[in-house]
C-alpha positions in Angstrom: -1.4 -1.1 13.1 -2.5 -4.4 14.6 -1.2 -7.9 13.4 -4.2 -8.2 10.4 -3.2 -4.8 9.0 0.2 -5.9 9.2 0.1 -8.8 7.3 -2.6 -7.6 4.6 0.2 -4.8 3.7 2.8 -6.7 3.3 0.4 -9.4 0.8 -0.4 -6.0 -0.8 3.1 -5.1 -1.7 4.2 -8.9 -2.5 0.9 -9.0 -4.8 1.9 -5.8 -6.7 5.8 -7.2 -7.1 4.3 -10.2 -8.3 1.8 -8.5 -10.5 4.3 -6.3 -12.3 7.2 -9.7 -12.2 4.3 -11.6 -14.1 3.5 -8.8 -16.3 6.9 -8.8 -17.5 7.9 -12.2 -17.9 4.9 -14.1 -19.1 3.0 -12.4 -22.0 0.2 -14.4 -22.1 -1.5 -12.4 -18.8 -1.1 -9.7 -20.9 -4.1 -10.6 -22.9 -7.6 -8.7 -22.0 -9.4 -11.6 -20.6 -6.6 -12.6 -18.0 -5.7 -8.7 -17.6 -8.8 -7.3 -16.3 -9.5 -9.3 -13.6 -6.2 -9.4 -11.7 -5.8 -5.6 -13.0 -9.4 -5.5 -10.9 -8.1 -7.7 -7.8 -4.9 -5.9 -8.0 -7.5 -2.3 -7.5 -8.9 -3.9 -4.5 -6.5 -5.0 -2.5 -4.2 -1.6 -3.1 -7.3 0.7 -2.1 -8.0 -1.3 0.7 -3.9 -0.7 1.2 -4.3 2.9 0.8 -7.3 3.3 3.6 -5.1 1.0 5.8 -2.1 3.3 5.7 -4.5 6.4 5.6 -6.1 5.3 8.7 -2.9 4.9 10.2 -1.4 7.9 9.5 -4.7 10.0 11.0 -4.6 7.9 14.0 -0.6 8.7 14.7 0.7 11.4 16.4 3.2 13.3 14.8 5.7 15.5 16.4 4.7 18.2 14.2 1.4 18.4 12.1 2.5 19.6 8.7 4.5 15.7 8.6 1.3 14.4 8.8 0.1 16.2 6.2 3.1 15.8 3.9 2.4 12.1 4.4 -1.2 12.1 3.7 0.2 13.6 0.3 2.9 11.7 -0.4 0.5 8.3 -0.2 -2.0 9.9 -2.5 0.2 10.7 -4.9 3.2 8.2 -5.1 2.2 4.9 -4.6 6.3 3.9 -3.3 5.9 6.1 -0.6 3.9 3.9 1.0 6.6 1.5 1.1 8.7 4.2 3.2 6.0 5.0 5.6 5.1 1.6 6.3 9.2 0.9 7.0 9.2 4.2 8.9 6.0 4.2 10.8 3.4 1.7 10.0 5.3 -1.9 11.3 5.9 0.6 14.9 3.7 1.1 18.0 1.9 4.4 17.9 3.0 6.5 21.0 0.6 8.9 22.5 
């Protein structure tokens, strides 16, 4: 990952704490009219997350290949995971 990707991942996962943090503490962005659009901002900025870490993981070499694809899998289907990966692999050089 270079520096951009870097720093857009970890504003992605300080946006989601914050998102959920607000969502719990003050009710008024609860309402539909404040909901939807940082519900929508909150959809663009994890996809473009998720193709960040996707991209990552297709560009790194593995020692064996099934881990890649137990990655790919666990980022499509548990959104935490990413956190793991990126603390794992992601904030490292890629060797190879």
């Amino acid at each position: 990952m270079n520096i951009f990707e870097k720093v857009f991942s970890l504003l992605a996962i300080i946006f989601a704490a914050g998102l959920i943090i607000g969502l719990i503490y003050f009710p008024q962005l609860r309402q539909l009219h404040l909901l939807i659009p940082i519900c929508l901002l909150g959809l663009v900025i994890n996809v473009l997350l998720m193709f960040i870490v996707l991209r990552d993981i297709f560009s790194r070499n593995f020692s064996d290949q099934g881990k890649k694809y137990l990655w790919i899998a666990l980022v499509l289907l548990l959104w935490p995971s990413i956190l793991f990966y990126l603390y794992r692999y992601g904030f490292r050089p890629r060797t190879g």
